[in-house]
N, C-alpha and C positions, 0 to 999 in steps of 0.2 A: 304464905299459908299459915306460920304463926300465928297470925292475929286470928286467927278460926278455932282455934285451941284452947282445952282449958289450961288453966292457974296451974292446975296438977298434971297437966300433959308435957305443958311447956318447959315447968320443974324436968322434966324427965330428960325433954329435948336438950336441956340446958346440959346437965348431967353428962347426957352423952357425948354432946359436943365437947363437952371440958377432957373426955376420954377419948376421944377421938383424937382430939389435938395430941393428947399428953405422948400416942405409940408413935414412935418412929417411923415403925415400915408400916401405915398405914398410909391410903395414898393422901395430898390436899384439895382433892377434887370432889371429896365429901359433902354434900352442904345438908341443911337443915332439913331441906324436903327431903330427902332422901331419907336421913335416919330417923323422919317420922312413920315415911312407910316399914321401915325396919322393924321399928318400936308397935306400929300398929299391927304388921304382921306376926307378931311375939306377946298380942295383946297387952301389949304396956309393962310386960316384963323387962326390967330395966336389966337383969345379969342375964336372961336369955336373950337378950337385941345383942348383947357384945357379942354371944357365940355365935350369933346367926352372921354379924356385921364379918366375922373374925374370918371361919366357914367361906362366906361370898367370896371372900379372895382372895384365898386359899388354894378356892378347887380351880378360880379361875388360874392363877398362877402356876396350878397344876395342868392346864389344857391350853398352852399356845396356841395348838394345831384348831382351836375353835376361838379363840378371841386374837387372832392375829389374822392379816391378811382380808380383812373385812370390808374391802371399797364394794358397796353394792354397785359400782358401773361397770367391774372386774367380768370380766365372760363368764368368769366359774358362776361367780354370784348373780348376775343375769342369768343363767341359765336355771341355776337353783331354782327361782323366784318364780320361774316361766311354770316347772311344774310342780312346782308345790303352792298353795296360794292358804294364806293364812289369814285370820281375821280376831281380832280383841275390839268386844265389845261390850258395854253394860246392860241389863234386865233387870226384869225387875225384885225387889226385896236388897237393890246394893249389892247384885250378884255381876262378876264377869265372866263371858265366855270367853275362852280358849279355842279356835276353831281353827281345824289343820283337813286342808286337803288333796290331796296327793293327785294329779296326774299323769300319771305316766303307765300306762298299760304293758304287761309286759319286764317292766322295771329296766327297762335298755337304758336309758338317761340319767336316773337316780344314782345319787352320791350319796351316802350313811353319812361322813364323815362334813362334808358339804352342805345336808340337811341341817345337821347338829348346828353348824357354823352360823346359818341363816337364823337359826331358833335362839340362838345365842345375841344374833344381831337385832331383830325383831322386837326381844324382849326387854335388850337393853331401850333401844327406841323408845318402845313403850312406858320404862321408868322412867326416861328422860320426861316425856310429853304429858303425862297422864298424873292427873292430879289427885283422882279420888280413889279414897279408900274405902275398897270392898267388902261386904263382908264374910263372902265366900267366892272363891275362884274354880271355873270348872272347865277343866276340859274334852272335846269332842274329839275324836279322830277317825277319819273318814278311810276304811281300808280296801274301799274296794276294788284299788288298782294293786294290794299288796299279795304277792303270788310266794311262794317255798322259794322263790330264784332269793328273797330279801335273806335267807340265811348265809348267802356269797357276799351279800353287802354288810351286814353285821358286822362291826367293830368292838368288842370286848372290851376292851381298854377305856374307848369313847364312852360307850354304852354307862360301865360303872361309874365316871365322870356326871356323864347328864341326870343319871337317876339322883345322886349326892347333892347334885347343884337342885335339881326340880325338889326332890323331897326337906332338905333341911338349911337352904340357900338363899333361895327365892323367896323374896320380901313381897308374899302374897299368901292367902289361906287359904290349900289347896282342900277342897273337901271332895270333889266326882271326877271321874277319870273313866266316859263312856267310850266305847269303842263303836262305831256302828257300820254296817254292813261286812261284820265281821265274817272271813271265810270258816269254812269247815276245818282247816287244818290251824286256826288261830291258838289253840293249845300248845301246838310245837312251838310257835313263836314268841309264844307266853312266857314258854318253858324257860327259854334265852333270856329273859328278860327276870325273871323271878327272884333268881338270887341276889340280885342287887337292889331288890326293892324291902323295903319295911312291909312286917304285916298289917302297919295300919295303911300303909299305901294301896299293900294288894285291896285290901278288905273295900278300898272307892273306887274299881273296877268293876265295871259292868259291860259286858260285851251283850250285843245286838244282829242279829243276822237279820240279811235282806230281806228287806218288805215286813219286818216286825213293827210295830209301835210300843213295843216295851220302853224305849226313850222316854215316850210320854210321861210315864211312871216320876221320871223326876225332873223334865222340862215341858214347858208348856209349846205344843207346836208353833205359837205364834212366834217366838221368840226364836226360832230356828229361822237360817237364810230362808230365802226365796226359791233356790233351789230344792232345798229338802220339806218344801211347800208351808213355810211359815212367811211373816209377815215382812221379815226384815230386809236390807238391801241385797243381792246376790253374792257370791262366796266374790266374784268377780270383781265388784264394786269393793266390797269389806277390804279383798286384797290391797287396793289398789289404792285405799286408805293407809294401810298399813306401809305399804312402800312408797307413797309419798311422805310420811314421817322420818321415813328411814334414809328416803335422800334429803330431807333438812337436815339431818343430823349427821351427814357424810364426813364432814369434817372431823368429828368426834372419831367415826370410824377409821380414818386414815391416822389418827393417833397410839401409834403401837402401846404408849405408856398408863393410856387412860384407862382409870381404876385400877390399877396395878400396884400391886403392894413396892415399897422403897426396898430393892436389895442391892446389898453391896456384902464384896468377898461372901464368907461362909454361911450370910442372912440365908443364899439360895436353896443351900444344903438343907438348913434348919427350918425353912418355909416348908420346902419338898419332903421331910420326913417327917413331921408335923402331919401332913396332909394323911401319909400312907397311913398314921396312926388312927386318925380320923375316920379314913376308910375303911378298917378292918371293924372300927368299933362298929 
């Protein structure tokens, strides 16, 4: 991917590489592509890419219970997959979508913590595979199997984790965060969710209730699956895309130490309290 770069980008990449090496408890499974999407999601800011790089895994080293235990042929994780079905794709203007959707009626099957896991896996996948950079990322979520039972599934703990990792983490430029076929009671569940988020995060939330076209407002219908009567392959097909990336990449996943920062003796402590500092800011 270097040679696609300019003089001044590569300067950058060079830069950071030479930083990268230099920290200890950074892991060596770093490479070049990677910390260009870092640097491109940071807009070429060379001292925000290190916070962002630093951040990525931090929070993961903070959340075992989502980057461990990740074989997608695991039943937990079959089972995930079965009713949740997600899809990452491009549109047009160098935009990607984000598209998450839930089935499970009722919420009898769903796992909060499980989900989180999948989304976690998914999206590493996605860095692994995915070579272009965006230059806005947006995402979809489909609610209309989510009923008041999801506040018995609700995890706090997770919750404050994923928002940290999605808003200031994730080497992508998050700019819309639609909700659609949002229920009547979507305020409660908002409510859960609020304080862990940034006002510029809340401020790219747009919720949708059934049979609106207010979406349209900031996506063009073609661009939506097949399902939601745009032009694209069905949510079915998108998925199916995505979990076959994700068993290429199994091996990776069966790797407990991948992207994991170096800790030995009291690093763990001083990782772990580092993180909590981070989080309150």
């Amino acid at each position: 991917m270097d040679k696609n770069v300019s003089e001044e980008v590569q300067k950058k990449i060079n830069q950071l590489r030479n930083w990268v090496d230099s920290q200890p408890h950074l892991p060596k499974d770093i490479d070049n592509r990677l910390i260009l999407r870092f640097l491109h999601s940071c807009y070429y800011d060379v001292e925000k890419t290190k916070q962002t790089i630093e951040l990525f895994f931090k929070v993961r080293d903070s959340a075992p219970e989502l980057v461990n235990h990740r074989d997608p042929l695991s039943p937990a994780m079959q089972k995930a997959m079965k009713i949740a079905k997600v899809a990452h794709y491009e549109i047009s203007g160098k935009r990607n979508i984000w598209f998450w959707q839930l089935n499970d009626p009722g919420l009898e099957q769903y796992d909060y913590i499980q989900d989180a896991r999948m989304f976690f896996m998914t999206c590493d996948a996605w860095i692994l595979s995915n070579e272009d950079l965006a230059e806005e990322d947006i995402v979809v979520m489909d609610a209309k199997d989510i009923s008041l039972k999801f506040i018995s599934k609700f995890n706090i703990s997770v919750a404050r984790k994923l928002a940290k990792y999605q808003e200031d983490a994730m080497p992508i430029r998050l700019k819309q965060i639609h909700i659609i076929n949002a229920p009547p009671f979507i305020d409660k569940l908002f409510s859960m969710m609020k304080p862990f988020l940034k006002q510029e995060v809340t401020n790219m939330i747009h919720f949708h209730v059934p049979k609106s076209e207010t979406l349209y407002k900031y996506l063009n219908k073609e661009d939506l699956p097949s399902d939601y009567g745009g032009s694209r392959p069905s949510m079915e097909e998108l998925n199916k895309r995505v979990v076959d990336i994700v068993m290429d990449k199994r091996k990776i996943f069966l790797d407990e130490n991948f992207w994991k920062t170096e800790k030995k003796g009291k690093k763990i402590k001083e990782i772990s309290t580092t993180f909590r500092s981070l989080d309150i800011d």
